[in-house]
C-alpha positions in Angstrom: -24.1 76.4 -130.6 -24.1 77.2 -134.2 -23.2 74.8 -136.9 -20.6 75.9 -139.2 -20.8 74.1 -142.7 -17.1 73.8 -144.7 -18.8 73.8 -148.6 -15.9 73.8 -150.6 -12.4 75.7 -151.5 -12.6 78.6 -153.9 -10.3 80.8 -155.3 -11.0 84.5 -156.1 -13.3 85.3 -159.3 -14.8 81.5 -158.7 -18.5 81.5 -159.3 -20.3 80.2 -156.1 -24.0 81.1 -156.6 -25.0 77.6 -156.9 -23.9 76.6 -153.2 -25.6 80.0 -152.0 -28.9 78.5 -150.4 -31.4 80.4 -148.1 -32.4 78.4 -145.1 -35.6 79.2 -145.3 -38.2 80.8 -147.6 -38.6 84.0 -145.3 -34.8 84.8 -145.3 -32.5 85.6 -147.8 -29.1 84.2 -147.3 -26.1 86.8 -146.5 -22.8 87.1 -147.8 -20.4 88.2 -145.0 -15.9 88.5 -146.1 -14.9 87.1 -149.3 -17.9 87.1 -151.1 -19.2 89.4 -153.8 -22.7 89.7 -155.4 -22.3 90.7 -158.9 -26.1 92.9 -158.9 -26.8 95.9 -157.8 -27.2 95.1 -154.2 -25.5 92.7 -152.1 -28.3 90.2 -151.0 -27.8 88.1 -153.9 -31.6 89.0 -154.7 -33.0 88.5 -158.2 -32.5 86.3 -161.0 -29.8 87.4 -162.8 -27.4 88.1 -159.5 -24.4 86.0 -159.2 -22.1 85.2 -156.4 -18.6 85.7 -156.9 -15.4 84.9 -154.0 -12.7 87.6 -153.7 -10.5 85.7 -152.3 -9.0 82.2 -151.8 -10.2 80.0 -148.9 -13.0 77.8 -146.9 -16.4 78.9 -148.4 -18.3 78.7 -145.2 -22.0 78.4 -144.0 -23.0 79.3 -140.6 -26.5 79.8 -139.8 -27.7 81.4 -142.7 -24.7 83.6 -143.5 -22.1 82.4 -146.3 -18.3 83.5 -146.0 -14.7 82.3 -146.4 -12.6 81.5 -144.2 -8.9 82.0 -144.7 -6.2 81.4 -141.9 -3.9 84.7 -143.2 -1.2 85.3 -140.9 -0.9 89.3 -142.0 -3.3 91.8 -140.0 -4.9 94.4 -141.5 -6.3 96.7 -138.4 -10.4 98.5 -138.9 -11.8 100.4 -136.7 -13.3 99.3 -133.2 -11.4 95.8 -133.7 -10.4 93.9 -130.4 -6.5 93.2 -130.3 -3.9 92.2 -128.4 -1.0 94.5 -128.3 2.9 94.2 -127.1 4.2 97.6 -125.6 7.5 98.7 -127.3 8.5 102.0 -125.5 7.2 105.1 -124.5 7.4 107.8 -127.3 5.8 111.0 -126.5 3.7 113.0 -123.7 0.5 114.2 -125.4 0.9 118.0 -123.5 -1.9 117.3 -120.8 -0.3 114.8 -118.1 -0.6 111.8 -120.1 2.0 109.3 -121.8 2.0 108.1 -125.3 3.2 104.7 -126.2 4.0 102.7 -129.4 2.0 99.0 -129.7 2.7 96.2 -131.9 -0.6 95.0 -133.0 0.7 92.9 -136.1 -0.2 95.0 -138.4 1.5 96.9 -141.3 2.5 99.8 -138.6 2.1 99.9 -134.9 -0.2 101.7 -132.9 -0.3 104.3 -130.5 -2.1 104.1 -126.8 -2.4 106.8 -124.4 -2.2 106.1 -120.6 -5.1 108.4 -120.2 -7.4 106.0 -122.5 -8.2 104.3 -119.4 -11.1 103.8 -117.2 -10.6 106.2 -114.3 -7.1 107.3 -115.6 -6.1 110.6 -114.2 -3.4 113.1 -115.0 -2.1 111.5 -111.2 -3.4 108.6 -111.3 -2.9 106.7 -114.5 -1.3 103.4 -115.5 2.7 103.3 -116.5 4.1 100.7 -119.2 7.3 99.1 -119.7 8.7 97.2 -122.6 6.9 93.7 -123.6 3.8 94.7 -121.4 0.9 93.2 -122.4 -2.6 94.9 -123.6 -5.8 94.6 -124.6 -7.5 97.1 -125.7 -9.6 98.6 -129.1 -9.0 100.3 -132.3 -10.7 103.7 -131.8 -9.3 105.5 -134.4 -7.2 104.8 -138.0 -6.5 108.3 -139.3 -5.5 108.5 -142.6 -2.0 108.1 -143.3 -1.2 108.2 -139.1 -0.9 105.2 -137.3 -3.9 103.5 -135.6 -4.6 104.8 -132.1 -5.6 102.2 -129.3 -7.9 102.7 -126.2 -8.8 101.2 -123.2 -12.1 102.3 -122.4 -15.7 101.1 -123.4 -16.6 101.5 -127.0 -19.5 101.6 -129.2 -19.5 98.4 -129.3 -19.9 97.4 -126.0 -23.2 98.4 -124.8 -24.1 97.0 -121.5 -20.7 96.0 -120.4 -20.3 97.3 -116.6 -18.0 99.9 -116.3 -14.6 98.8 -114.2 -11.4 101.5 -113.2 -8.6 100.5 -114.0 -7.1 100.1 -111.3 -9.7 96.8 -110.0 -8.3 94.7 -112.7 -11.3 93.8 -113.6 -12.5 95.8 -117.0 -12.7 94.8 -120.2 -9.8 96.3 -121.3 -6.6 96.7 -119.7 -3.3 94.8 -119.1 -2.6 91.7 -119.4 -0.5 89.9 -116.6 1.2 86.8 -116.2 0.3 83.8 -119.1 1.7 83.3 -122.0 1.1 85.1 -125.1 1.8 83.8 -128.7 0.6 84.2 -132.3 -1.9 82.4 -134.4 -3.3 82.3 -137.7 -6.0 85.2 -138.0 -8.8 82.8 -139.3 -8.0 80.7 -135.9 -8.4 83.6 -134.1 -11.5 84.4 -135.4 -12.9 80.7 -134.6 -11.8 81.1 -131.0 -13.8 84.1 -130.3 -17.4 82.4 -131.3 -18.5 81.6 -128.1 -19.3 77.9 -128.7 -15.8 77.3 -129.9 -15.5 73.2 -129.1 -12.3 73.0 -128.4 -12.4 75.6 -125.8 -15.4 74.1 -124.3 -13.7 70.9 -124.0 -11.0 71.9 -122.3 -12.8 74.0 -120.0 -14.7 71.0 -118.8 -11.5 69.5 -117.6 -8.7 72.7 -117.4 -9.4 76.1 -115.4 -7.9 78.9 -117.3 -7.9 82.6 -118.6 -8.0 83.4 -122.3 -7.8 86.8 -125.0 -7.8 86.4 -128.4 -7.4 89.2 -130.0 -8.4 89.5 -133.8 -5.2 90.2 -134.6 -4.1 86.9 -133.8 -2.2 87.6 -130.6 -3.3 84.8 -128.2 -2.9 85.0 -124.5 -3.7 82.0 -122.3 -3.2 81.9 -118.5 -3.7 79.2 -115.9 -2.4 77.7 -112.6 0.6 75.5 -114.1 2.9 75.9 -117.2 2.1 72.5 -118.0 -1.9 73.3 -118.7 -1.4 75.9 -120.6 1.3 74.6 -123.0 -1.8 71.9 -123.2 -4.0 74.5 -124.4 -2.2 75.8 -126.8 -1.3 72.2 -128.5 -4.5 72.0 -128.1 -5.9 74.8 -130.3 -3.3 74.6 -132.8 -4.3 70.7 -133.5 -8.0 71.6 -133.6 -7.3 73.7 -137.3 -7.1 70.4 -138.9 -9.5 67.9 -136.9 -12.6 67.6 -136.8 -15.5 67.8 -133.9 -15.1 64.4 -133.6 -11.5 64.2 -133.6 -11.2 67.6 -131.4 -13.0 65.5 -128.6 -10.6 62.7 -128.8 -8.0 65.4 -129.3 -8.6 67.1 -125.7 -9.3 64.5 -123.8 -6.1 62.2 -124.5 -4.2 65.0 -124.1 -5.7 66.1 -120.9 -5.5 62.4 -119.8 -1.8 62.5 -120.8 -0.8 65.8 -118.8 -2.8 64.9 -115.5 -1.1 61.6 -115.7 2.3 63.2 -116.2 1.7 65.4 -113.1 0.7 63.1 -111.0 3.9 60.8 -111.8 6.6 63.7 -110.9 4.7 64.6 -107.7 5.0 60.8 -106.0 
């Protein structure tokens, strides 16, 4: 598990080069979002470099990468992102068997997903969508001035992920069914999908349960009662404000709590 560092709050144009440290002689720190070097290149090598945030926020150190954090609640969809989408209606056939749906991705406009963009989708044997559906799936396109078009099969990005048809239920990609889905801030989102996230490896230790978080701050939690899962999102909403310490404490009085509950309206 990586440690993640909280160095300060900035605001955009503030001059952070003096918190920019490399961990280590050999490497050179890097910036990652929200973070501007003023030289030529943007290593922040040289002398006369300076750092600069773009934006207002967390300045973050994780590992040996520098960033800010901001918990934003508008998404701005790029290109190969992982999102969770709510089907609104079908709009169009695309002319060779297939069906053409609009999204909601939380973004500025919605997107649109073809029922062929599956895994082992056919012209006869492809997945159907109703209203408030649910769907994970990527961004494999953002033409300009068009809306964003969705898929469901393997990207780029995921290089040696097994293929699965669609039909298994068990790919990557696909629908979501049953759970409960609800929004969160975008930065939380993005702390939920670094895989030692503490607050999801406490409750796993205690709750079993299905999760997507998509990076467009649709969450989607599923487990075996309604009372867990309302626990695990309480959960992860308290843990923006808490730390490790108190995220422990957090999940296990809560936990505690529920069980307790459960076990009192079954006698």
């Amino acid at each position: 598990m990586l440690a993640t560092a909280s160095l300060s709050i900035v605001l955009p144009g503030d001059d952070v080069t003096d918190k920019i440290q490399p961990t280590s002689a050999k490497k050179k720190p890097k910036l990652g979002i929200g973070l501007r070097c003023s030289g030529s290149d943007n290593d922040g090598d040289g002398d006369d470099n300076r750092v600069f945030a773009t934006c207002s926020g967390r300045l973050v150190q994780r590992s040996n990468t520098y960033y800010v954090k901001q918990n934003i609640q508008r998404y701005r969809p790029f290109q190969e992102d992982r999102v969770v989408g709510i089907v609104e209606d079908r709009v169009a056939s695309d002319g060779t068997g297939g069906d053409i749906y609009r999204v909601n991705i939380g973004g500025p406009h919605p997107a649109l997903l073809n029922n062929l963009s599956f895994e082992g989708a056919t012209k006869r044997n492809k997945p159907n969508f109703s209203a408030g559906k649910l769907i994970y799936a990527r961004i494999e396109t953002i033409p300009p001035a068009m809306d964003p078009t969705l898929s469901c099969q393997l990207g780029p990005n995921d290089a040696g992920v097994p293929r699965k048809d669609w039909m298994t239920n068990e790919g990557t990609y696909g629908e979501l069914k049953g759970g409960t889905c609800r929004k969160i801030p975008l930065g939380l989102a993005r702390e939920l999908l670094y895989p030692g996230n503490l607050v999801l490896l406490e409750l796993s230790k205690s709750i079993a349960f299905e999760m997507c978080v998509g990076v467009n701050g649709f969450l989607w939690v599923h487990s075996s009662r309604p009372e867990y899962t309302i626990l695990i999102l309480n959960a992860i909403m308290n843990s923006q404000v808490l730390t490790e310490a108190q995220v422990i404490g957090m999940v296990k009085a809560l936990v505690d709590t529920v069980k307790r509950q459960i076990e009192d309206n079954e006698d």
